[in-house]
C-alpha positions in Angstrom: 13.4 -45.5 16.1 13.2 -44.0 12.8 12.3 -40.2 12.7 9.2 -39.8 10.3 9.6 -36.9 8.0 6.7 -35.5 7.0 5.8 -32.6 4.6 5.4 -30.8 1.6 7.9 -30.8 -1.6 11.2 -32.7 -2.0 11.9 -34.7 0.4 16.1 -34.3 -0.7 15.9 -30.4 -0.1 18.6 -28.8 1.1 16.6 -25.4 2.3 13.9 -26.5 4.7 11.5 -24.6 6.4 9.6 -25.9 9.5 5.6 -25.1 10.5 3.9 -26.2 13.4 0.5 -26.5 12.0 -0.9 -29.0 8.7 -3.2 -27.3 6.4 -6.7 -28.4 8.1 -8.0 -31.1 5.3 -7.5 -34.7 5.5 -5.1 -35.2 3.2 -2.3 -33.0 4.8 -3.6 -34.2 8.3 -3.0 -37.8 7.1 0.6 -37.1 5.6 2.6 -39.6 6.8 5.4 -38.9 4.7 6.7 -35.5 2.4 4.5 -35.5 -0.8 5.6 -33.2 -3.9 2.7 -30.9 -4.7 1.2 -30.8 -7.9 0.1 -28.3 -10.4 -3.2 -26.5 -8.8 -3.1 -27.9 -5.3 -2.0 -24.7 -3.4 -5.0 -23.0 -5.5 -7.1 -26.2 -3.6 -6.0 -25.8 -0.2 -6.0 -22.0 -0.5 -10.2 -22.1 -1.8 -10.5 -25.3 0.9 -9.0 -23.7 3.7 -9.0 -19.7 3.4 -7.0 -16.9 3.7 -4.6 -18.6 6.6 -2.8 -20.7 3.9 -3.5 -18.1 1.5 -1.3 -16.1 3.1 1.4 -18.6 4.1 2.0 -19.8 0.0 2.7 -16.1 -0.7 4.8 -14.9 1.7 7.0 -18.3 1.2 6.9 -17.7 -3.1 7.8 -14.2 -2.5 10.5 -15.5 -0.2 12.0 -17.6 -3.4 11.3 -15.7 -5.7 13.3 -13.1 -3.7 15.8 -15.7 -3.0 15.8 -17.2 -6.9 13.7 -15.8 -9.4 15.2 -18.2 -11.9 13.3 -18.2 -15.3 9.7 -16.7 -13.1 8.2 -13.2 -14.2 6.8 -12.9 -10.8 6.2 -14.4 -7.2 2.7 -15.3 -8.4 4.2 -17.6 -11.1 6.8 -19.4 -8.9 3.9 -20.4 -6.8 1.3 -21.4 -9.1 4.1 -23.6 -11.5 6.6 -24.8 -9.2 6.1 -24.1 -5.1 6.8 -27.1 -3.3 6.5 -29.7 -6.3 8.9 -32.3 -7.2 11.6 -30.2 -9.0 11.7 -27.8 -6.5 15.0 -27.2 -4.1 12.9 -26.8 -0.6 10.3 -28.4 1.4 7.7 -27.0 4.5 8.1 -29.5 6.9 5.6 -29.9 9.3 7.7 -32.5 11.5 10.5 -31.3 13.8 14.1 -30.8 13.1 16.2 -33.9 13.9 19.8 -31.9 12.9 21.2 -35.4 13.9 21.3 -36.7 10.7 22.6 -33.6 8.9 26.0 -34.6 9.8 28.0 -33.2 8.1 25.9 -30.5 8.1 24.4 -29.8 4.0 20.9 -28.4 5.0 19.6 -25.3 6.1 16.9 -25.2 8.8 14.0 -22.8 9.2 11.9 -22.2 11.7 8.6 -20.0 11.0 8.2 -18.2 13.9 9.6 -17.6 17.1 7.1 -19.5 19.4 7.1 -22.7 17.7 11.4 -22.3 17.9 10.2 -22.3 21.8 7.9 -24.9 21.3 10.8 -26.9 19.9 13.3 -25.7 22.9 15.2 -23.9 19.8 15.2 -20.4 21.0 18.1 -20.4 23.5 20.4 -22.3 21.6 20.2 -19.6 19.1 22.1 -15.8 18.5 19.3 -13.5 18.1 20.0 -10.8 15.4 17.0 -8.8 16.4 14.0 -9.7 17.9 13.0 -11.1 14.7 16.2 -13.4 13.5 18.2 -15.4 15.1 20.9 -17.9 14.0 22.8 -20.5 15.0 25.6 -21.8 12.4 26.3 -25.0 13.8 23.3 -26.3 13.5 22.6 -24.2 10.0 19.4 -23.2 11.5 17.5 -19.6 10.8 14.4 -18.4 13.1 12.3 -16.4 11.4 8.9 -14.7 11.7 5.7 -16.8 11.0 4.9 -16.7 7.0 1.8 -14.0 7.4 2.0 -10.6 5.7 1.6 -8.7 8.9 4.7 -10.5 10.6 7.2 -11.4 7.8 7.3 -8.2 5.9 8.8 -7.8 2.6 11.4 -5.7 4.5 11.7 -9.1 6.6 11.4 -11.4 3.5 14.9 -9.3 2.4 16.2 -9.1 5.7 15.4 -13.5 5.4 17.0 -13.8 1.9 20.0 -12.1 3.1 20.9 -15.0 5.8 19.4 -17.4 3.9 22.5 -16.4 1.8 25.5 -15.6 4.1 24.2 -19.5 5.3 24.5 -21.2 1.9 27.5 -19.4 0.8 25.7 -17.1 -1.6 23.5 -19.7 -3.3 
């Protein structure tokens, strides 16, 4: 039985972060598949939706931007012109992990937040860092705090970007 991918961004990413929860419209609740976002569509979902998803979009563009500014002047413009659209080197998966079939391993798996890592029977198969990170390197997995201002700081989104790093060899 094929496991069915499904998500937003490029679907060859090699830096994938995981959610437990779809934004609530019937588009995203339909995805059967990962779709590349297009220009203006987190501005959609964001006025659609409310400040949940708001919320999510920047904490996750100041994460790249953090991570790769690349030719961006700020977090704001990473999101609006390139988060999760085709050319992008990421994708929010809202599927499960299936590390089976990153072997050998090229990816980088990321869990937003601890709960759904328990959800996903993650959490003891893990080092824990703090009670905010934990790690396991076979797996090239990363736990991390849920994308919301209140629990993935910018302190955090550093604290992210530095394991994100030590994981990809400095990328």
């Amino acid at each position: 039985m094929k496991n069915n991918v499904i998500g937003l961004g490029n679907s060859d990413a090699h830096l994938i972060f995981y959610i437990k929860n779809r934004p609530p419209l019937n588009t995203y609740q339909n995805l059967n598949d990962v779709k590349p976002m297009i220009k203006n569509e987190i501005s959609h979902i964001c006025h659609e939706t409310g400040n949940h998803w708001r919320k999510i979009f920047n904490v996750y563009a100041k994460l790249l931007f953090e991570l790769t500014p690349k030719d961006f002047s700020s977090w704001q413009q990473l999101r609006d012109d390139s988060l999760l659209q085709a050319t992008s080197s990421h994708c929010l998966l809202f599927s499960p992990p299936n590390f089976s079939t990153d072997k050998p391993r090229k990816k980088l798996h990321i869990i937003l937040g601890k709960g759904y890592a328990e959800q996903l029977d993650l959490v003891r198969q893990c080092t824990w860092l703090s009670k905010d990170f934990a790690i396991n390197i076979e797996l090239g997995l990363i736990i991390c705090p849920y994308f919301d201002y209140r629990q993935l700081s910018n302190i955090k989104i550093t604290q992210l970007v530095g394991l994100i790093k030590q994981q990809t060899n400095g990328a």
